[in-house]
BALOBA-1460 file (C-alpha; in Angstrom, 3 decimals):
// residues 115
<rec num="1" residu="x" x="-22.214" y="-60.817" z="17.327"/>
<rec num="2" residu="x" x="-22.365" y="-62.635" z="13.942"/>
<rec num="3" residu="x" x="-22.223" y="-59.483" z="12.129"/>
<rec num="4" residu="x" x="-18.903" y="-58.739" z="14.012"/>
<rec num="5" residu="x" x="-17.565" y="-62.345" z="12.966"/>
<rec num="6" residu="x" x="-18.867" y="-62.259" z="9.495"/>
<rec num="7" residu="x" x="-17.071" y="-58.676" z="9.122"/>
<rec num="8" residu="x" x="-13.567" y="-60.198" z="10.510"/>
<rec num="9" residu="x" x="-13.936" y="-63.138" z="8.139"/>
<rec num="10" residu="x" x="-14.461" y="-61.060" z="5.078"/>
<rec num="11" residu="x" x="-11.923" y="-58.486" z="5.987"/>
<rec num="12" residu="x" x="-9.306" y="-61.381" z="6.286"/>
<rec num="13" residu="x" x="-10.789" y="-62.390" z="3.059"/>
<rec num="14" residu="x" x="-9.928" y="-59.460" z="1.593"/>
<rec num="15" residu="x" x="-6.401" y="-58.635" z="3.101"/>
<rec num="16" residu="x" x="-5.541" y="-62.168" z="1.728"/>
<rec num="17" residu="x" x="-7.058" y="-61.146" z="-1.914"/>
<rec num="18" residu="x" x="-5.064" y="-57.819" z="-1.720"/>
<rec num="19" residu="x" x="-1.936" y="-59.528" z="-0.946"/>
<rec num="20" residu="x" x="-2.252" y="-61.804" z="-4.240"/>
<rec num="21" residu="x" x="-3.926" y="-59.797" z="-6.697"/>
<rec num="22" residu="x" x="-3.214" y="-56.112" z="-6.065"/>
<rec num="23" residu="x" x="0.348" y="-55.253" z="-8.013"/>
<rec num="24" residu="x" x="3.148" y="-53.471" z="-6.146"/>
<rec num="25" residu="x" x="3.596" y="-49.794" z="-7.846"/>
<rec num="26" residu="x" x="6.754" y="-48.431" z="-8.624"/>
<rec num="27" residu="x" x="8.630" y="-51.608" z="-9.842"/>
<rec num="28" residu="x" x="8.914" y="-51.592" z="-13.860"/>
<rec num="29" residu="x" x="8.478" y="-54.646" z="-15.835"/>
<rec num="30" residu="x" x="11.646" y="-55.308" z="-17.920"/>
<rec num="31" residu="x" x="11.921" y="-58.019" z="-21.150"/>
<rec num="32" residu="x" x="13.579" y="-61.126" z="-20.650"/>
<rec num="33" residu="x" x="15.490" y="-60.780" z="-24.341"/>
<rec num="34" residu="x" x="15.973" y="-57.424" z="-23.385"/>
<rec num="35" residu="x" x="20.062" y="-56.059" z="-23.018"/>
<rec num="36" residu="x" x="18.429" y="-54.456" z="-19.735"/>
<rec num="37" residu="x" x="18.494" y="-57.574" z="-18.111"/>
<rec num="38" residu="x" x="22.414" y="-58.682" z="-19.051"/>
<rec num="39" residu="x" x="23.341" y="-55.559" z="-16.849"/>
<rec num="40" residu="x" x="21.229" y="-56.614" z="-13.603"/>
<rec num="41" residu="x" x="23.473" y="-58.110" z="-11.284"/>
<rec num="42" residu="x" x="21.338" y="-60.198" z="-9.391"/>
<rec num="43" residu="x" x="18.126" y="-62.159" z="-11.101"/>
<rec num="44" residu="x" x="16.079" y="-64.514" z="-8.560"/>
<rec num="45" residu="x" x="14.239" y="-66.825" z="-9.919"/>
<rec num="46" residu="x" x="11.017" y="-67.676" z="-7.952"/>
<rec num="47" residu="x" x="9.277" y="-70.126" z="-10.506"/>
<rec num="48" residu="x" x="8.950" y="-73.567" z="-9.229"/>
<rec num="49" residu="x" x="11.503" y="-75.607" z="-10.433"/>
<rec num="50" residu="x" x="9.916" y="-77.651" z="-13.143"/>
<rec num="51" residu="x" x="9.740" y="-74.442" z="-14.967"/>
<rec num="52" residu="x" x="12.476" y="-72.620" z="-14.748"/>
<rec num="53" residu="x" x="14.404" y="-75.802" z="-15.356"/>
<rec num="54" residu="x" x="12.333" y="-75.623" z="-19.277"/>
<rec num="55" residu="x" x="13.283" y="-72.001" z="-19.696"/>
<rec num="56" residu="x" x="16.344" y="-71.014" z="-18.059"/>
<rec num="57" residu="x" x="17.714" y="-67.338" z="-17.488"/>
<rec num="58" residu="x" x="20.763" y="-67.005" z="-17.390"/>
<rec num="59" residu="x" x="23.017" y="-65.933" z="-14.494"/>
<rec num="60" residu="x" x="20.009" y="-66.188" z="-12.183"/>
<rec num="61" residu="x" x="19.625" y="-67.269" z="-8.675"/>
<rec num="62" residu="x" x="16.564" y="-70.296" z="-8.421"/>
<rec num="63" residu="x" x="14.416" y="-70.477" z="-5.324"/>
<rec num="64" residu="x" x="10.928" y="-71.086" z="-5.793"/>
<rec num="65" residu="x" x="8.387" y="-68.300" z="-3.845"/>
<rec num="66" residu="x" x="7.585" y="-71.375" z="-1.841"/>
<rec num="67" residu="x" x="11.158" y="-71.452" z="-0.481"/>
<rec num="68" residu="x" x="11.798" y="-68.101" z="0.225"/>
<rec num="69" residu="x" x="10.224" y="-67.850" z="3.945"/>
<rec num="70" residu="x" x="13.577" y="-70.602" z="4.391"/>
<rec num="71" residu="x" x="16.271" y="-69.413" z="2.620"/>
<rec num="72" residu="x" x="15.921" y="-65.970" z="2.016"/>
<rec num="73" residu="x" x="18.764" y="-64.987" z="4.049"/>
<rec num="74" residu="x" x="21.203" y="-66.448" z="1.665"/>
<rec num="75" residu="x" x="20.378" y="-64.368" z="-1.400"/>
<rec num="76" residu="x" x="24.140" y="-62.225" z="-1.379"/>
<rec num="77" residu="x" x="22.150" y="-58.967" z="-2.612"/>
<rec num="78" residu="x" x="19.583" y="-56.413" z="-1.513"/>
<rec num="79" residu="x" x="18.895" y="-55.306" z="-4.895"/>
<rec num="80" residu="x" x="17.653" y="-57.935" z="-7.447"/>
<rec num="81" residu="x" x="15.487" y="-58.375" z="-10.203"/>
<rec num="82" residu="x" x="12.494" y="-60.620" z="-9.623"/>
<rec num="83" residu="x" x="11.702" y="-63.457" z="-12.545"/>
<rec num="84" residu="x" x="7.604" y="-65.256" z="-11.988"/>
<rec num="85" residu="x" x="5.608" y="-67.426" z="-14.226"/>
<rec num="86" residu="x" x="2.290" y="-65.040" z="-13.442"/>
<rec num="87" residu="x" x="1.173" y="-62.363" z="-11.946"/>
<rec num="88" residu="x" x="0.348" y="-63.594" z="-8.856"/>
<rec num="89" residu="x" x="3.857" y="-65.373" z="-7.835"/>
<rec num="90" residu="x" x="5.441" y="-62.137" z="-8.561"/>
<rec num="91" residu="x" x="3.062" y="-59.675" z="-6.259"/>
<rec num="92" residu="x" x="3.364" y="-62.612" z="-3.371"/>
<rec num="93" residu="x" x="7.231" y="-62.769" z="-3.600"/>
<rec num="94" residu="x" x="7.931" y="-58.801" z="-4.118"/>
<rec num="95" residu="x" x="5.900" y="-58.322" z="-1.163"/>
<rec num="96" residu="x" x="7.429" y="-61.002" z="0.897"/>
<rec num="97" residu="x" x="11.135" y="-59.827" z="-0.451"/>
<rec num="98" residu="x" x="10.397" y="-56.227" z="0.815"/>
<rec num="99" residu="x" x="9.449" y="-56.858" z="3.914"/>
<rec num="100" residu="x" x="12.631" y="-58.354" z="4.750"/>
<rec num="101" residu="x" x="14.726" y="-55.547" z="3.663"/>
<rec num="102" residu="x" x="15.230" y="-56.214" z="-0.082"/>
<rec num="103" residu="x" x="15.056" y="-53.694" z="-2.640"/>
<rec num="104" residu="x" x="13.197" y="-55.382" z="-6.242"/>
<rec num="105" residu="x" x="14.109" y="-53.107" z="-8.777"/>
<rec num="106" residu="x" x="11.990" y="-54.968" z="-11.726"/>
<rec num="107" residu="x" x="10.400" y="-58.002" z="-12.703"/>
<rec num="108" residu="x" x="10.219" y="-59.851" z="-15.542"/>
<rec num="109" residu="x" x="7.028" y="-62.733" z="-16.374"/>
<rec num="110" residu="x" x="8.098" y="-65.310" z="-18.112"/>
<rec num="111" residu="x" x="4.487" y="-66.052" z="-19.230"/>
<rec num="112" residu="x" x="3.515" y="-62.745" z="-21.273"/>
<rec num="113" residu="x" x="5.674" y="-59.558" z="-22.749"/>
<rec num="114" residu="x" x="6.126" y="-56.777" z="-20.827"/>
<rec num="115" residu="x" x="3.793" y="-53.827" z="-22.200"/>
């Protein structure tokens, strides 16, 4: 019996791990300064506001990762370009966008280069 506990605890231990720190494959990393990014026609912004209000991007759409359980319904597109401070922001709200039917077709991080 307190194997079987112990084995659910560290399972949802893990699931909850995977969901933060494992990175979603397929979806390419492109440069802020980049001329890639001036043709994206949607760019959400998920950084809390305190720092995306410091660094601005241009032309993009800001709603902290916190917010989007509430207003994700009133993003206009299904194809968009996710901006994050860190890693984990951007694997929590690409996962979170494609589950309700969006399409992320890159990312940027705002706190290193894209490699």
């Amino acid at each position: 019996m307190v194997i079987g506990i112990t084995a659910f605890f560290v399972s949802i231990i893990l699931y909850l791990m995977y969901l933060r720190y494992v990175p979603i494959k397929g979806i390419p990393c492109i440069d802020v300064s980049s001329n890639q990014m001036d043709q994206i026609s949607l760019k959400l912004d998920i950084r809390d506001y305190n720092s995306s209000a410091k660094q601005e991007v241009e032309g993009s759409i800001v709603m902290p990762v916190a917010y989007l359980k509430r207003y994700y319904k009133e993003i206009p597109s299904k194809e968009l370009v996710v901006i994050a401070s860190d890693r984990t922001e951007k694997n929590l709200g690409i996962r979170f966008l494609h589950n309700k039917g969006f399409k992320v077709i890159g990312y940027t991080l705002t706190s290193c280069k894209c490699e």
